[in-house]
C-alpha positions, -999 to +999 in steps of 0.1 A: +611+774-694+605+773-654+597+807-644+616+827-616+580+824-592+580+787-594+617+785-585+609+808-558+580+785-549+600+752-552+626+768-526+598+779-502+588+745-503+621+731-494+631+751-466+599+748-451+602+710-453+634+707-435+618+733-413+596+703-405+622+673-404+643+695-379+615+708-360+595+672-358+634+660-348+639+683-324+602+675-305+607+640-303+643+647-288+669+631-313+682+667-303+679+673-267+678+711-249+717+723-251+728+700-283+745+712-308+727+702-346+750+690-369+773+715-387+754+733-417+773+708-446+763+681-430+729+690-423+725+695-463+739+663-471+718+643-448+687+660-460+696+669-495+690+703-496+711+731-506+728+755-482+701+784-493+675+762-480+696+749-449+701+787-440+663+798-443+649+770-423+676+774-400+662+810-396+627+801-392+641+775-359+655+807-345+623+827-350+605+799-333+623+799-305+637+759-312+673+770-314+699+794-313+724+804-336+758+817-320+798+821-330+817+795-318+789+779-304+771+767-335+734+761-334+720+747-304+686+733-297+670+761-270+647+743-235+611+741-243+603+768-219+618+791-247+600+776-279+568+796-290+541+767-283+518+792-298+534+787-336+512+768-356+540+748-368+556+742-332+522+733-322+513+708-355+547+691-346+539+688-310+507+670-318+525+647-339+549+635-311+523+639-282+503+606-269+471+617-268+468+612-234+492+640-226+474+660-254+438+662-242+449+669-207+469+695-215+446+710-240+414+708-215+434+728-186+439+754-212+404+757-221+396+757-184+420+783-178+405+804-211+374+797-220+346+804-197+367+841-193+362+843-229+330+832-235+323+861-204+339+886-222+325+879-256+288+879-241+300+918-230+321+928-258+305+913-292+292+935-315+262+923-342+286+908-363+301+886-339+268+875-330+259+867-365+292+850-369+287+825-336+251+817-347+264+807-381+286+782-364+259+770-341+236+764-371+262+749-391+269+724-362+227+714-361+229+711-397+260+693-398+233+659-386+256+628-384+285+644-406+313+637-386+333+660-408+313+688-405+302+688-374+340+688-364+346+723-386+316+740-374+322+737-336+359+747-344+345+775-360+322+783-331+348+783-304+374+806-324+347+833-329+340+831-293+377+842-287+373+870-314+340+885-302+364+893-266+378+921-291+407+914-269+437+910-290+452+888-264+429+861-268+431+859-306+459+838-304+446+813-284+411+812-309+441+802-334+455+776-314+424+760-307+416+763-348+442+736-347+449+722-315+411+710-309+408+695-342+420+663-328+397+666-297+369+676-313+372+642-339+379+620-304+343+636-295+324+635-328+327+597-325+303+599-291+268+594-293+256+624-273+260+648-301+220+661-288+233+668-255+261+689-271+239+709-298+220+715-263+249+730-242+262+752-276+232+770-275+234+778-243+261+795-248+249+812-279+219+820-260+237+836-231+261+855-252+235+871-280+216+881-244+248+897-231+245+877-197+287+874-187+278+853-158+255+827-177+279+827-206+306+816-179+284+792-163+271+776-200+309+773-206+317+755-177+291+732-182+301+724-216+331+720-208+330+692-178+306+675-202+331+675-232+360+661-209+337+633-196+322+622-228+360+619-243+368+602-212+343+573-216+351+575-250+387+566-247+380+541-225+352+522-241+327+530-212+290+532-217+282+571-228+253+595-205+231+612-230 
C-alpha cells in the first residue's frame, strides 16, 4: 500500500518539476515579458501533469516573481527586472540558459561590488567561531592538493563564511548566491595551473581577517580578485598562465 507521505512526496516532486520546465521556458524566452502562458488545461496536457500540480507550480512562478496571475488577464510572464535573481532556482535556471561569457562577467562585477566590503566587514565583525569556520575552509582548500573536486567545495565554503562573519543579514543572501553561482567559476578556475598563487592570496585574506585589519582584508580581496578574473581569462582563451 503507497503511504499518504510518499504521495505527498511524489506530488512535490511534480510540481516542482514543471516549476522547472516553465521556469527554464520562460529564461530562454519561448515566453517573452507580457505573454500570456498557455491556459491552465492546456498547460497539463502538454506536460502531463494534473491540475493540482499545474496550480502549485503555478504558485511558486508567482512567488518568484516570473509571472503574474490576474482575472481576465490570465497568467502572464512578468520583465526580468521583477524576477527574484536571488532564488536559487531562478538563479540555477539562469545559469543553464546563460553563455558563460555573460555569466563570469556578470558574476565578477558582483563580487567587485560585494566582496572586498565583506571581507572588510567580516575582518571587524567575526567572532571566534567565524574565524574557526574560515580557517577550516582555508585548510580544506591546502589539503584539497590536485583534487579538483575538493578544492572547488572548499573555496566555496570559504567565500560564503566570509559573507556570514559580516553578521550583516543583508549579505547572507549574497554568501548563498555565490554557494551556487561560483560553482561554475570556481571549476573554470580549478582547471588553471596557479592553484599556489591562489592558496597564497586566500591566506591573506585569512590572515588579515583573524588580525581584524578591515583595510588589508579589503586590499587582500581585491587582489584576489583581479587575479581570479585574469587567470579565468587566459584560461578561456588558451593563453599561457602567470604563476
Amino acid at each position: 500500500m503507497v503511504s499518504l507521505e510518499s504521495l505527498g512526496n511524489q506530488s512535490l516532486k511534480i510540481h516542482l518539476r514543471v516549476a522547472d520546465q516553465l521556469g527554464l521556458a520562460i529564461l530562454r524566452g519561448e515566453y517573452a515579458p507580457g505573454d500570456a502562458l498557455p491556459p491552465e488545461i492546456r498547460l497539463c496536457e502538454m506536460l502531463g501533469v494534473s491540475r493540482t500540480a499545474m496550480r502549485e507550480a503555478i504558485r511558486g512562478l508567482i512567488a518568484k516573481g516570473l509571472i503574474d496571475s490576474r482575472p481576465k488577464l490570465g497568467t502572464r510572464v512578468r520583465p526580468p527586472e521583477y524576477w527574484n535573481h536571488l532564488d536559487v532556482d531562478v538563479l540555477r535556471w539562469q545559469l543553464e540558459v546563460s553563455d558563460t561569457e555573460s555569466y563570469v562577467r556578470k558574476m565578477f562585477q558582483l563580487r567587485h561590488a560585494t566582496e572586498p566590503a565583506a571581507t572588510a566587514i567580516a575582518a571587524e565583525n567575526g567572532t571566534s567561531e567565524d574565524h574557526q569556520r574560515i580557517e577550516a575552509a582555508f585548510n580544506a582548500m591546502v589539503a584539497a592538493g590536485s583534487d579538483n573536486g575538493l578544492f572547488v567545495e572548499a573555496d566555496l565554503a570559504f567565500h560564503k563564511s566570509i559573507y556570514l562573519a559580516t553578521h550583516n543579514e543583508f549579505f547572507w543572501p549574497i554568501g548563498q548566491l555565490f554557494s551556487v553561482a561560483l560553482k561554475e567559476m570556481f571549476r573554470i578556475a580549478a582547471l588553471g595551473s596557479h592553484r599556489p598563487r591562489a592558496i597564497i592570496e586566500h591566506g591573506d585574506v585569512l590572515r588579515a581577517i583573524l588580525e581584524r585589519k578591515p583595510d588589508m582584508a579589503r586590499a587582500a580581496a581585491l587582489t584576489l580578485l583581479g587575479n581570479a578574473a585574469s587567470d579565468i581569462r587566459r584560461i578561456r582563451e588558451g593563453a599561457p598562465e602567470q604563476r
